[in-house]
Structure formats: structure tokens, C-alpha cells
ChimeraX commands (.cxc) that place a marker at each C-alpha (Angstrom):
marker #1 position -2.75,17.90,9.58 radius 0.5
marker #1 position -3.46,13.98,9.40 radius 0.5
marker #1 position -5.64,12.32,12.58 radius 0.5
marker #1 position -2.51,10.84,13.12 radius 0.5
marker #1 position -0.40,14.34,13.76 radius 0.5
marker #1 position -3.39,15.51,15.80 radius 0.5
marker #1 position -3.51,12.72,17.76 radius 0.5
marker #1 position 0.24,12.96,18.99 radius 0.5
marker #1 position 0.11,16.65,19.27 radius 0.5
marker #1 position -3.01,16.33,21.69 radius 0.5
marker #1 position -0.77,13.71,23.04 radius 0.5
marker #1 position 2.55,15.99,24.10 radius 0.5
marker #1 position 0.17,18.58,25.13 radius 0.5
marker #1 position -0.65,15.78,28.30 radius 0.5
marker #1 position 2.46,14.22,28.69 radius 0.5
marker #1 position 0.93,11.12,27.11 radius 0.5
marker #1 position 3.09,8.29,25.76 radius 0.5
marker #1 position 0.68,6.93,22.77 radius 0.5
marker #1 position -0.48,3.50,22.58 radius 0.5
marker #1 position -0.72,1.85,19.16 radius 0.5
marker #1 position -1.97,-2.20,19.16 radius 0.5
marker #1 position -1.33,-4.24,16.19 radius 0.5
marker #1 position -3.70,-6.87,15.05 radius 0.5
marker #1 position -4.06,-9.22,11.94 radius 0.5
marker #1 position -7.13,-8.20,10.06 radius 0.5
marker #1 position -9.17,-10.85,10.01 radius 0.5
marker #1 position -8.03,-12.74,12.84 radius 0.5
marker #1 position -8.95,-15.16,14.37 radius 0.5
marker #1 position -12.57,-14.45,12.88 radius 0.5
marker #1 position -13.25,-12.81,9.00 radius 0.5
marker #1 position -15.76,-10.62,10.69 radius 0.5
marker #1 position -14.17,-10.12,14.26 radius 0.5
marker #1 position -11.99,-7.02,12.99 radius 0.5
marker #1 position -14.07,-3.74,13.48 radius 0.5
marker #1 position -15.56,-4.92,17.04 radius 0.5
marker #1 position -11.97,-5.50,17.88 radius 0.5
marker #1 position -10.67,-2.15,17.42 radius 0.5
marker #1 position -13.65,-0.52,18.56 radius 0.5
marker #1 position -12.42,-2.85,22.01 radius 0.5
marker #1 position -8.81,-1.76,22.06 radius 0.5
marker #1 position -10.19,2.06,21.42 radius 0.5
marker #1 position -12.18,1.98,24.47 radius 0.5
marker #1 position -9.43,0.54,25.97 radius 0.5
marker #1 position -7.70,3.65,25.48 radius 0.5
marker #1 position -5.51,3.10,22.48 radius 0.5
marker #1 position -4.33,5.84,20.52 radius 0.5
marker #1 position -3.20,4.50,16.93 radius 0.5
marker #1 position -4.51,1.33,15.27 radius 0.5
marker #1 position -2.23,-0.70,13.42 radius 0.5
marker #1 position -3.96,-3.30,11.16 radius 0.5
marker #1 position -2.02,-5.72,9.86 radius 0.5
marker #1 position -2.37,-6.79,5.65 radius 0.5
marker #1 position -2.62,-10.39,5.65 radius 0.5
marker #1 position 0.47,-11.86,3.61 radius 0.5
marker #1 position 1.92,-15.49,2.59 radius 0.5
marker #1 position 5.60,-14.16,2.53 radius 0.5
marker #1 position 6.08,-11.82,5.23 radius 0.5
marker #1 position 9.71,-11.05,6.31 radius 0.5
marker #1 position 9.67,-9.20,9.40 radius 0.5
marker #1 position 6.95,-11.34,11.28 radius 0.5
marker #1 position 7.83,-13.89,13.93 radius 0.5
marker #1 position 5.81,-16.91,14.36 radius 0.5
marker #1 position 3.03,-15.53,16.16 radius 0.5
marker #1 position 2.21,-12.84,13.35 radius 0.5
marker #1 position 2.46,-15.64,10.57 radius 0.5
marker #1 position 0.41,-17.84,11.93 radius 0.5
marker #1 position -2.33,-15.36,12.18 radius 0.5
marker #1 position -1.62,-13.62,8.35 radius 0.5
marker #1 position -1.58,-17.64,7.18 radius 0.5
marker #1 position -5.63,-17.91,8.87 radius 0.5
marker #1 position -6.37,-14.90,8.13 radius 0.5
marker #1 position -5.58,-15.32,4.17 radius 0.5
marker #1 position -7.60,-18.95,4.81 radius 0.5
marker #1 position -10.67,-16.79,5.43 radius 0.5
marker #1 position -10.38,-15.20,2.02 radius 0.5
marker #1 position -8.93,-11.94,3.89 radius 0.5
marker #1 position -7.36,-9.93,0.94 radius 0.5
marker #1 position -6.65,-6.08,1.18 radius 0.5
marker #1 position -9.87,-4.95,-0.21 radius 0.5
marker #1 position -11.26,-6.34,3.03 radius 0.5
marker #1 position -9.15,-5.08,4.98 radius 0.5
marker #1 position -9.86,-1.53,3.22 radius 0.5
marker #1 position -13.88,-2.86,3.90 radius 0.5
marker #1 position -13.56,-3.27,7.44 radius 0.5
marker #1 position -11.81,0.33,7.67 radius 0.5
marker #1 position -14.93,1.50,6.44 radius 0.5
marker #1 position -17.01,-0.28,8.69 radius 0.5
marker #1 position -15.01,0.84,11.79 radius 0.5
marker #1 position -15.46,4.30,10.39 radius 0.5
marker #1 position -19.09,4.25,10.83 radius 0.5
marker #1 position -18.64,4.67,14.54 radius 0.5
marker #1 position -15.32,6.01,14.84 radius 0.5
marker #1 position -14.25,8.60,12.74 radius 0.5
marker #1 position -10.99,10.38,15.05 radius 0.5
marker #1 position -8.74,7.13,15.85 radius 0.5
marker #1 position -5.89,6.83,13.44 radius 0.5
marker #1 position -5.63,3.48,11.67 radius 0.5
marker #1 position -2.47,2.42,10.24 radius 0.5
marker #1 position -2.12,-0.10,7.73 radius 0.5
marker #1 position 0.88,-2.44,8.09 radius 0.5
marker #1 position 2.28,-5.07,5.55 radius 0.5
marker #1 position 4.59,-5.38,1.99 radius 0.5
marker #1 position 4.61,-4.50,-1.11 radius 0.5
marker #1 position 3.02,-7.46,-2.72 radius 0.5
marker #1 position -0.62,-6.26,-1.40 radius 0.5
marker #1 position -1.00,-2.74,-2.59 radius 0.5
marker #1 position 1.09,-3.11,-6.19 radius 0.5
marker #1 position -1.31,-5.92,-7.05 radius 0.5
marker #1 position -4.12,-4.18,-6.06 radius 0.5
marker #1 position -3.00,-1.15,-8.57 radius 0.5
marker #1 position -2.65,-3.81,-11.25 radius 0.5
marker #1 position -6.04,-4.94,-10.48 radius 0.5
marker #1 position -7.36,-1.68,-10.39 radius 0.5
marker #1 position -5.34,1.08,-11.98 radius 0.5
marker #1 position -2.24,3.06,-11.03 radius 0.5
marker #1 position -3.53,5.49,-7.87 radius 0.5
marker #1 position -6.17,3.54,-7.06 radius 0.5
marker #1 position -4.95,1.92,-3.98 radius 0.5
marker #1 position -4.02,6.01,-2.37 radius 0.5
marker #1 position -7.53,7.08,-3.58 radius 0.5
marker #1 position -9.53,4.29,-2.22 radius 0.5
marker #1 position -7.83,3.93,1.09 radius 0.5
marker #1 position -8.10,7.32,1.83 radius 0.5
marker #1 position -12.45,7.26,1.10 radius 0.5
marker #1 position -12.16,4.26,3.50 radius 0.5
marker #1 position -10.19,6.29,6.42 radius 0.5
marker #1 position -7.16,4.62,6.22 radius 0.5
marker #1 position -4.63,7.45,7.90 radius 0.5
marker #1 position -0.92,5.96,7.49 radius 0.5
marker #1 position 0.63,2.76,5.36 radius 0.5
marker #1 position 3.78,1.15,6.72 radius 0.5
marker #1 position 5.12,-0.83,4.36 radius 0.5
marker #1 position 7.93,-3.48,5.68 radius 0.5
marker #1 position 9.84,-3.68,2.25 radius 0.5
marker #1 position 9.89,-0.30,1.08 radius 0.5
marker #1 position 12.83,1.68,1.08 radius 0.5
marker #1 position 12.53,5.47,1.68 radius 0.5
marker #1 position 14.82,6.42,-1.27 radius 0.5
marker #1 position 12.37,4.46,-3.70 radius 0.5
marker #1 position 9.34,6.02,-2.08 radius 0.5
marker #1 position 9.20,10.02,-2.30 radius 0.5
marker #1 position 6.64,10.17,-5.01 radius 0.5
marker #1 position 4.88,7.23,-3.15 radius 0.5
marker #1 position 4.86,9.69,0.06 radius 0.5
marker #1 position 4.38,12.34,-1.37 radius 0.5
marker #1 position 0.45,11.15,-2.97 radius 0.5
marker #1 position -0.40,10.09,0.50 radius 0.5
marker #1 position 0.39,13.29,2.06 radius 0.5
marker #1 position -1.58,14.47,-0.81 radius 0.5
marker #1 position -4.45,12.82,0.86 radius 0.5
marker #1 position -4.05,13.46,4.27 radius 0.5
marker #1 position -2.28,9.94,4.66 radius 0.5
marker #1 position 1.08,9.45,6.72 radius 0.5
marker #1 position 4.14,6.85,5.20 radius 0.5
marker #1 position 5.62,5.45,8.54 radius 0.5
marker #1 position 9.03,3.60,8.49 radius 0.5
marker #1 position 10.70,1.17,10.09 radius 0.5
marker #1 position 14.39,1.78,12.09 radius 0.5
marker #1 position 16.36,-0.67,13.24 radius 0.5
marker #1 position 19.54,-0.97,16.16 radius 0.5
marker #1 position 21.48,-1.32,13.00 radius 0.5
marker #1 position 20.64,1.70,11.03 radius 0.5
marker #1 position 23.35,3.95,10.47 radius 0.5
marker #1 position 22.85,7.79,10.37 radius 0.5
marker #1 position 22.59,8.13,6.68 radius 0.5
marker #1 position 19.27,5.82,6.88 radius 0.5
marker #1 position 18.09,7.63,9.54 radius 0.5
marker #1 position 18.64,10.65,7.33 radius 0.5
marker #1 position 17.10,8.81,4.32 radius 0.5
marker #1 position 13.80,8.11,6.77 radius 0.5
marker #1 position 13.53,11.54,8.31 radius 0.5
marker #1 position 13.11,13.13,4.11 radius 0.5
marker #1 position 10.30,11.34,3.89 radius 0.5
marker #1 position 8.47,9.77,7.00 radius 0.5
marker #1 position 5.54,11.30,8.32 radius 0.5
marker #1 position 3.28,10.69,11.11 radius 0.5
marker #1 position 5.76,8.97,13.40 radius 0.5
marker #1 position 8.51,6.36,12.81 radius 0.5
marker #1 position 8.74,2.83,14.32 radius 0.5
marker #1 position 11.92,2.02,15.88 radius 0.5
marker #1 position 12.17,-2.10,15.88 radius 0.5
marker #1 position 14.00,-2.48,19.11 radius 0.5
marker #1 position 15.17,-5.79,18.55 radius 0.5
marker #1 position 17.55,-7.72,16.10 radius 0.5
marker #1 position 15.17,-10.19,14.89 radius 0.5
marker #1 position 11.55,-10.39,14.07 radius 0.5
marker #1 position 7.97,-9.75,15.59 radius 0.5
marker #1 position 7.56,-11.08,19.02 radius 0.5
marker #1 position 11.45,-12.68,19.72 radius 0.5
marker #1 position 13.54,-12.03,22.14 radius 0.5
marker #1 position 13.40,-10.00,25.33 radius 0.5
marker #1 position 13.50,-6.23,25.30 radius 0.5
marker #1 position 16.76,-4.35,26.56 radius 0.5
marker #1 position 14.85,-1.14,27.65 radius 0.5
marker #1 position 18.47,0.30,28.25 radius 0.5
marker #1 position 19.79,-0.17,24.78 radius 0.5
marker #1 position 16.03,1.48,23.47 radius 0.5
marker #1 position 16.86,4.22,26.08 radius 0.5
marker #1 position 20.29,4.88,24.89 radius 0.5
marker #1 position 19.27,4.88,21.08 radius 0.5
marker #1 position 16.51,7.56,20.65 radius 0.5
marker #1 position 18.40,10.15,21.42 radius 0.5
marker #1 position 20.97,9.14,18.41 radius 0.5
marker #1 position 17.32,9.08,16.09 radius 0.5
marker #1 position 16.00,12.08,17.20 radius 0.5
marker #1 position 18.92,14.32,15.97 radius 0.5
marker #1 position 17.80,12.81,12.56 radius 0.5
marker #1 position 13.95,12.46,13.12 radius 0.5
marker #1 position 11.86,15.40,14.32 radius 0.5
marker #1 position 8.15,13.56,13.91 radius 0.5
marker #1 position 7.44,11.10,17.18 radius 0.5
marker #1 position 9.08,7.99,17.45 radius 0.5
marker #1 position 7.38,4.30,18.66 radius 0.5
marker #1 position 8.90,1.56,19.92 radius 0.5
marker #1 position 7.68,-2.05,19.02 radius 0.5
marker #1 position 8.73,-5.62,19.01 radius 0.5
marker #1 position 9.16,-7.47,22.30 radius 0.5
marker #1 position 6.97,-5.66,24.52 radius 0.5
marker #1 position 4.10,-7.86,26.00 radius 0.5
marker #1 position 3.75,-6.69,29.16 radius 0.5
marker #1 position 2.29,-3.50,31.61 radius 0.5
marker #1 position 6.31,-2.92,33.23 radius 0.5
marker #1 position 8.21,-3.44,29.87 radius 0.5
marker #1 position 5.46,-0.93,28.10 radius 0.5
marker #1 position 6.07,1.18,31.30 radius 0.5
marker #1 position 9.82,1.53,30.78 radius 0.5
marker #1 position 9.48,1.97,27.52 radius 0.5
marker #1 position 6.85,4.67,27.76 radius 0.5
marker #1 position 9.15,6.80,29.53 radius 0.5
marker #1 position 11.64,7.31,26.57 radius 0.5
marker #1 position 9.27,6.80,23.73 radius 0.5
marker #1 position 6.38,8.43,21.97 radius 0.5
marker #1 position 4.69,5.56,21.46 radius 0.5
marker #1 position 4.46,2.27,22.47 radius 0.5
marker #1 position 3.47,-0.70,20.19 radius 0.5
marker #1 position 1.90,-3.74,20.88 radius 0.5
marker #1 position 1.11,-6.58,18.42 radius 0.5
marker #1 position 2.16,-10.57,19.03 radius 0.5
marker #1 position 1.03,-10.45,22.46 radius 0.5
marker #1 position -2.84,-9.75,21.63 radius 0.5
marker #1 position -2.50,-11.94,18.98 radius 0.5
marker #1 position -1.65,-14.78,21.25 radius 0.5
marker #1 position -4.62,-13.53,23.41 radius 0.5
marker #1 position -6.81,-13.68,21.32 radius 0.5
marker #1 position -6.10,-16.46,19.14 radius 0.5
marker #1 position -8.17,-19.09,20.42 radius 0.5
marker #1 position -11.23,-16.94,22.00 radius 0.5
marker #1 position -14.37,-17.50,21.53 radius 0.5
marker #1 position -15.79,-14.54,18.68 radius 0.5
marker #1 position -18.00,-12.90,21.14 radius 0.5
marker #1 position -14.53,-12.60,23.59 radius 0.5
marker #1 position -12.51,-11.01,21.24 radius 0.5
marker #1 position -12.88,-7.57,21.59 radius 0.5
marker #1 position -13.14,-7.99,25.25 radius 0.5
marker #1 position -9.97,-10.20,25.80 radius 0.5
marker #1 position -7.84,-7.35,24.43 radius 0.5
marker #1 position -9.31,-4.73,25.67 radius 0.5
marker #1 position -8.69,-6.31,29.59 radius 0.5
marker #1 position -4.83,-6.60,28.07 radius 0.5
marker #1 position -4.44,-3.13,27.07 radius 0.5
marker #1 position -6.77,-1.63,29.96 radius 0.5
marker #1 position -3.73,-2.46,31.84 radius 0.5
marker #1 position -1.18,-1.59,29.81 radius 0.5
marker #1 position -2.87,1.82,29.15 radius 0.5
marker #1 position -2.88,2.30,33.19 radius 0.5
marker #1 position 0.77,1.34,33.15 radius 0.5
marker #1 position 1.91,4.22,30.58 radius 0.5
marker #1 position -0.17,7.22,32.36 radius 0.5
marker #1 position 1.03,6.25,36.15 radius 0.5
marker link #1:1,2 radius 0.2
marker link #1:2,3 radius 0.2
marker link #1:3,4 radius 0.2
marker link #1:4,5 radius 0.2
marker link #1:5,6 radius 0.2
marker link #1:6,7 radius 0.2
marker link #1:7,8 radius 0.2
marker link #1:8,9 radius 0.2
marker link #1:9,10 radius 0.2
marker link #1:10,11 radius 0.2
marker link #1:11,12 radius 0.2
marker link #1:12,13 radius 0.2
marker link #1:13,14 radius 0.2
marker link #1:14,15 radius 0.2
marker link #1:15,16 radius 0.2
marker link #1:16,17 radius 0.2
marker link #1:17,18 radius 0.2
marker link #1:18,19 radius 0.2
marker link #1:19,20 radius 0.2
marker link #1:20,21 radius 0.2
marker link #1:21,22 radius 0.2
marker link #1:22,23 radius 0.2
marker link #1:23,24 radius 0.2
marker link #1:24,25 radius 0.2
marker link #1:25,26 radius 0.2
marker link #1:26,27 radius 0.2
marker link #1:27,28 radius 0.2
marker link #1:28,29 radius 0.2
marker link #1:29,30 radius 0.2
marker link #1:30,31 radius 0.2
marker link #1:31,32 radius 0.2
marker link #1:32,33 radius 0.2
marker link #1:33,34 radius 0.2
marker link #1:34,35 radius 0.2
marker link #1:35,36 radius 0.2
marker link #1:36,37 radius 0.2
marker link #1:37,38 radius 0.2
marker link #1:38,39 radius 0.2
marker link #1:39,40 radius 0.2
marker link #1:40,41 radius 0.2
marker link #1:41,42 radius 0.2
marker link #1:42,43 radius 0.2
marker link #1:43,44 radius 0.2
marker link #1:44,45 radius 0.2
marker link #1:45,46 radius 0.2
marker link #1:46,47 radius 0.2
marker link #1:47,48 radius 0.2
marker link #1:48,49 radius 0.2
marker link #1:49,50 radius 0.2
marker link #1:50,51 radius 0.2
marker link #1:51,52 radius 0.2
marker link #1:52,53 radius 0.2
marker link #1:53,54 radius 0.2
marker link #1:54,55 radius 0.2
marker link #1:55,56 radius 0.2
marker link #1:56,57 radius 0.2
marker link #1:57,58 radius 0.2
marker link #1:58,59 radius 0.2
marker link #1:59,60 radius 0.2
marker link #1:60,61 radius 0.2
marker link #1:61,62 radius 0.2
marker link #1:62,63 radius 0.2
marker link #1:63,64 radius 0.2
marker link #1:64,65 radius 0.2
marker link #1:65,66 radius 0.2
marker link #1:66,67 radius 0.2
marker link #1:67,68 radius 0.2
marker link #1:68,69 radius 0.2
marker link #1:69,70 radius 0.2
marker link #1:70,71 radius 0.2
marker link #1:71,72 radius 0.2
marker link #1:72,73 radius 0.2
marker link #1:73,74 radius 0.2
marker link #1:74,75 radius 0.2
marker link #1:75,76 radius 0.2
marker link #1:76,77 radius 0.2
marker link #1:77,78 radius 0.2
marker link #1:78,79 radius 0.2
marker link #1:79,80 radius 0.2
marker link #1:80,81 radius 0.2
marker link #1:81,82 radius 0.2
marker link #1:82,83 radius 0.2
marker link #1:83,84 radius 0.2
marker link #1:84,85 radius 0.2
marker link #1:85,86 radius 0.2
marker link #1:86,87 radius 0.2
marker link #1:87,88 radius 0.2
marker link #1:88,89 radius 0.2
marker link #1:89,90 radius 0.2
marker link #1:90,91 radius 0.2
marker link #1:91,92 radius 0.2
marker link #1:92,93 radius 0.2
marker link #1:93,94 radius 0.2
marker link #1:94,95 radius 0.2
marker link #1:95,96 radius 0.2
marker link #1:96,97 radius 0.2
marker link #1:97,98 radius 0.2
marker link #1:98,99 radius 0.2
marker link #1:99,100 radius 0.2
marker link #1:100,101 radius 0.2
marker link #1:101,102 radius 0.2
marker link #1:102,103 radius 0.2
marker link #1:103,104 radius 0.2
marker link #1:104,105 radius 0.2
marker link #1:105,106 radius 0.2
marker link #1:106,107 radius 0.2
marker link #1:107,108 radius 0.2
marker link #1:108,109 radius 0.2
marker link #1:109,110 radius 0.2
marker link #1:110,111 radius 0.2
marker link #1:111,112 radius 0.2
marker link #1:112,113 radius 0.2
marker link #1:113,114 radius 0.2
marker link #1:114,115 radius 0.2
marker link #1:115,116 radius 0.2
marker link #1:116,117 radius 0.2
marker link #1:117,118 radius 0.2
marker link #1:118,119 radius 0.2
marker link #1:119,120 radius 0.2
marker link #1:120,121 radius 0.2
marker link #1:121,122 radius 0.2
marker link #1:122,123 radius 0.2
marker link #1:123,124 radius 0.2
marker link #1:124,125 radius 0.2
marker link #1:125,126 radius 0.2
marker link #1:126,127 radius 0.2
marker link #1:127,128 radius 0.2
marker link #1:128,129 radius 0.2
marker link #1:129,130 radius 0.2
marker link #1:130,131 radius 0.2
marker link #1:131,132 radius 0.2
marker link #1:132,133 radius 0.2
marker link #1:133,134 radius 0.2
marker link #1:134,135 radius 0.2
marker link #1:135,136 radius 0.2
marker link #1:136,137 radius 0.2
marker link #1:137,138 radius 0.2
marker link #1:138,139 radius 0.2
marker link #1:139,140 radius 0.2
marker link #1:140,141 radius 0.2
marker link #1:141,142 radius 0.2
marker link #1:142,143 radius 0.2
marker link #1:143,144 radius 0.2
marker link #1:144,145 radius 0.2
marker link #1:145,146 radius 0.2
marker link #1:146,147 radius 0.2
marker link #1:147,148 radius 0.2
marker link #1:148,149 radius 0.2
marker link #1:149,150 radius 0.2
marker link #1:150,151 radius 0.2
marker link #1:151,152 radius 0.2
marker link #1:152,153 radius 0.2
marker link #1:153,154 radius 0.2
marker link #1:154,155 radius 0.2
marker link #1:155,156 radius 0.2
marker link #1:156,157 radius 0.2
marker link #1:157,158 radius 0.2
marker link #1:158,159 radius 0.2
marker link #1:159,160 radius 0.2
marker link #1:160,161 radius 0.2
marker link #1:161,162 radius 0.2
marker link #1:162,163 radius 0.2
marker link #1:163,164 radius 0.2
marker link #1:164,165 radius 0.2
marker link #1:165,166 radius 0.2
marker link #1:166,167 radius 0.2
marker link #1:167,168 radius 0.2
marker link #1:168,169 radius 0.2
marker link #1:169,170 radius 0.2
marker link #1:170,171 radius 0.2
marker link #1:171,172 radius 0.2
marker link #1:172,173 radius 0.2
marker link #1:173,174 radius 0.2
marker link #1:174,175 radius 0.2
marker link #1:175,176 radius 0.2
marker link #1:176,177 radius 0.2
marker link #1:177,178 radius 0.2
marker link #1:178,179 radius 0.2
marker link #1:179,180 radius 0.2
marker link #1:180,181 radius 0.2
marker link #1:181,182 radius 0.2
marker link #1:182,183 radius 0.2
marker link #1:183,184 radius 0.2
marker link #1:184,185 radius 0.2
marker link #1:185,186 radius 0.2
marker link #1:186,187 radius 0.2
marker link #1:187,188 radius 0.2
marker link #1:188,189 radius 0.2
marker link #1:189,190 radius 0.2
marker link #1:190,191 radius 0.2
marker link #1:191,192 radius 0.2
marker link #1:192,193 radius 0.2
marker link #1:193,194 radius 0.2
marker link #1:194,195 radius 0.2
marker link #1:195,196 radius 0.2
marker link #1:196,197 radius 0.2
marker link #1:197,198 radius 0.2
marker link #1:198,199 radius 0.2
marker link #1:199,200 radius 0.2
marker link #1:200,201 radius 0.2
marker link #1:201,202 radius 0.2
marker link #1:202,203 radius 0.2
marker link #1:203,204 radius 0.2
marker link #1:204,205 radius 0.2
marker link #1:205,206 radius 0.2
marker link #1:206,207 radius 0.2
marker link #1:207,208 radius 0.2
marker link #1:208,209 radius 0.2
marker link #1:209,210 radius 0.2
marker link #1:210,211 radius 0.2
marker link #1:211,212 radius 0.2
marker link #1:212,213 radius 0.2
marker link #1:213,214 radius 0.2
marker link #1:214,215 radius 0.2
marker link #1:215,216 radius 0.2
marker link #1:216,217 radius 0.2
marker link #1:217,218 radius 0.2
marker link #1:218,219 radius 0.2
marker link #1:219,220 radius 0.2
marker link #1:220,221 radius 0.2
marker link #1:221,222 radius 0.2
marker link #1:222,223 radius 0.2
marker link #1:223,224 radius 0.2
marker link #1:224,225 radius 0.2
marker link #1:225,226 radius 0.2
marker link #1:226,227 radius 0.2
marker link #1:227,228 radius 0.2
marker link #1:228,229 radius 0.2
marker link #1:229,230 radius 0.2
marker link #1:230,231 radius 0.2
marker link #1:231,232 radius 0.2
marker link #1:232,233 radius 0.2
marker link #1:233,234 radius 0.2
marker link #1:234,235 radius 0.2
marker link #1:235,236 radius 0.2
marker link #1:236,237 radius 0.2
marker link #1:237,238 radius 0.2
marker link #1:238,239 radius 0.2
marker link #1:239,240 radius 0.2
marker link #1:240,241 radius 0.2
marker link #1:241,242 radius 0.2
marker link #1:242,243 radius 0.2
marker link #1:243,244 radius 0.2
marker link #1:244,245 radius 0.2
marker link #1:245,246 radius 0.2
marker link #1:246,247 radius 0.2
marker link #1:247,248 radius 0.2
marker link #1:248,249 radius 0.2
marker link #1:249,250 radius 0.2
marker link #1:250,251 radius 0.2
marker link #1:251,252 radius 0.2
marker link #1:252,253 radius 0.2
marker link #1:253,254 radius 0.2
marker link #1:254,255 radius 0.2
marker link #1:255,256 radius 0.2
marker link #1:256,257 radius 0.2
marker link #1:257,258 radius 0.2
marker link #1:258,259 radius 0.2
marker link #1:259,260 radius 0.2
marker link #1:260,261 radius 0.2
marker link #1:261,262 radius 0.2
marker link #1:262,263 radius 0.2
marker link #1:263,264 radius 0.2
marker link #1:264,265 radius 0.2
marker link #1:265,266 radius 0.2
marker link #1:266,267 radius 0.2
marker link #1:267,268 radius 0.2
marker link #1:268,269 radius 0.2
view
């Protein structure tokens, strides 16, 4: 089993809804990132989602770009991003961490550094799942298939517009837990119809037997609440980003972890 299927299975065994943040690696400080999710652990989440910094990214809203855009400033790449897994690893080694970002990142880094390499060295840094925004599941069993190899998970994105087939398509090959986008438009837009989210996961789960998280729009304790109820997971990203954005680097870690203190309260009352 991955960290990340133990980590929902402990989960279900409570009656816990999971709690996955997402932040920009690298943001808003080069070396802020490991004390940050060390924070947001403490803070009781479950999965951490680190984002790949990226100069095209398609499914970010303004809030994410802005922090990918300073975060490639500070000479963030993805072999420091695979560096500050490491670090984190050195005190932490049961939290899942997720990598999130596009294909751009990881095939360059195999052209850099030879066809497997980017499987083989993220899973010696304790990298435990990749979500990758613009890969399609039909061009990715061989893909998923090394990083089950290696104890890694390929997470996928579903949408309010994906038909059944997809849903099919993602259930063949998704593992660890799927990420249902529960809004017609980027990271951080919009406000959250919990009703619509409600009235949709039953539809993916007859497809989709691993857990399923909800993400985009949520930024607050009640909305995470509502959420929590129907989902598996709940995920958090443009919201501590804005937090955090302009605190001081000692603050960092501290400012989200007050956030999701609260959030985390809101999910297990």
C-alpha cells in the first residue's frame, strides 16, 4: 500500500474527512517550503499537495500564478522541489506529499536526466503521488503503472463536465484518490455550490472506487464543513496562498497553520 492508501484507510476507519492543503513550492520564500508543511501537518492535515512551479499553467487562477511566477523568480525548478521533499522527510516520514503541476516539468527533467529518472528519483525523495493537470488517463497507463511500481499514486482531475466514459477512463488508472474540480473555471474562482458537489459524487462513485476530494473554491471553515460531509477529502490551496503571501518568513508556517487549525476543527465537529 502507498502512505497515501494508508492514510485514507486509517481515515474511514474514524469517520475522518481528509484534509489535503496546496501550496506553491517555494512561495513566498525559496527556503520557506519544508517549515511550511511541517506547520500545516501539525495543523492536522492529512495529504500535502505541493505545487511545481510553472510559466504556463492552465488550470490556475490568479492567485496560483502569481505565486508559480515568484516562485520560478527564486530559481524554484522541480529538482528543488524534489530537494525540499527530502528535507521535509528528515522529520516526517508518514504524511503523504503529492506533487501537483504539467507536463512540461517532469518530461524535461527526463531529457535532462534520462528516461525513468524523474519516477526513480522522486520516489528516493518521498514523493507519494504526481497529479499532473495535462495528462490524459488514456496516454498514461504505462506512466501509472511505473509509479505504482514504486509505491507512488497518479491522481486525476474530474470535472462537472466529465461524462461517464472519462470517469471510466480515470477509474483504469487513478490511484490514491481522485480530485473532483467542483467548479467550471480555474483555481480559486467562483463560489462553491455545495449542492451541485453533493449531487455529483454519487454519479463518480459508481465509476471510481478509490476516495474522492473536492477542491477549488473552498476558503473557508463552513464551505470545508459542507463539503466534508459528502467528500473524502477536502482541498485547500488559493486561500493559504493569499495568507501567506505577504508574511513575514518566520510567520509562514504559523499563518497557515492558524487557517487550517480551524478548518481541521470544522471537518471533525
Amino acid at each position: 500500500m502507498s502512505r497515501i492508501d494508508i492514510t485514507f484507510s486509517k481515515l474511514k476507519a474514524h469517520n475522518k474527512t481528509a484534509l489535503i492543503p496546496y501550496v506553491m513550492a517555494g512561495f513566498p520564500y525559496a527556503d520557506v517550503t519544508p517549515d511550511l508543511m511541517h506547520g500545516m501537518v501539525k495543523a492536522g492535515a492529512d495529504v500535502i499537495e505541493l505545487g511545481i512551479p510553472f510559466s504556463d499553467p492552465s488550470a490556475d487562477g490568479p492567485v496560483i500564478q502569481k505565486a508559480g511566477e515568484k516562485a520560478l523568480a527564486l530559481g524554484i525548478g522541480l529538482a528543488k522541489v524534489l530537494d525540499m521533499v527530502i528535507a521535509f522527510r528528515t522529520q516526517d516520514t508518514t504524511t503523504p506529499v503529492v506533487l501537483m503541476g504539467y507536463a512540461n516539468p517532469v518530461e524535461r527533467y527526463e531529457i535532462k536526466n534520462g528516461a525513468g529518472s524523474f519516477v526513480k528519483t522522486a520516489s528516493e525523495a518521498g514523493v507519494d503521488g504526481l497529479l499532473v493537470v495535462d495528462y490524459p488517463p488514456e496516454e498514461c497507463e504505462v506512466f501509472a503503472a511505473s509509479l505504482r511500481a514504486h509505491n507512488m499514486d497518479l491522481i486525476f482531475l474530474l470535472a462537472p463536465t466529465s461524462t461517464d466514459e472519462r470517469m471510466a477512463q480515470v477509474a483504469r488508472v487513478a490511484s490514491g484518490y481522485v480530485y473532483y474540480v467542483s467548479l467550471k473555471g480555474v483555481t480559486g474562482a467562483g463560489n462553491l455550490d455545495t449542492g451541485a458537489v453533493e449531487a455529483m459524487l454519487p454519479r463518480i462513485r459508481q465509476h471510481v472506487s478509490i476516495p474522492v476530494g473536492v477542491g477549488f473554491g473552498i476558503r473557508d471553515a463552513a464551505t470545508a464543513k459542507a463539503v466534508g460531509k459528502v467528500a473524502d477529502a477536502v482541498v485547500i490551496g488559493s486561500k493559504i496562498i493569499q495568507l501567506i503571501e505577504n508574511a513575514p518568513r518566520d510567520k509562514v508556517a504559523g499563518v497557515a497553520h492558524n487557517f487550517l487549525v480551524e478548518i481541521r476543527a470544522a471537518l471533525d465537529s
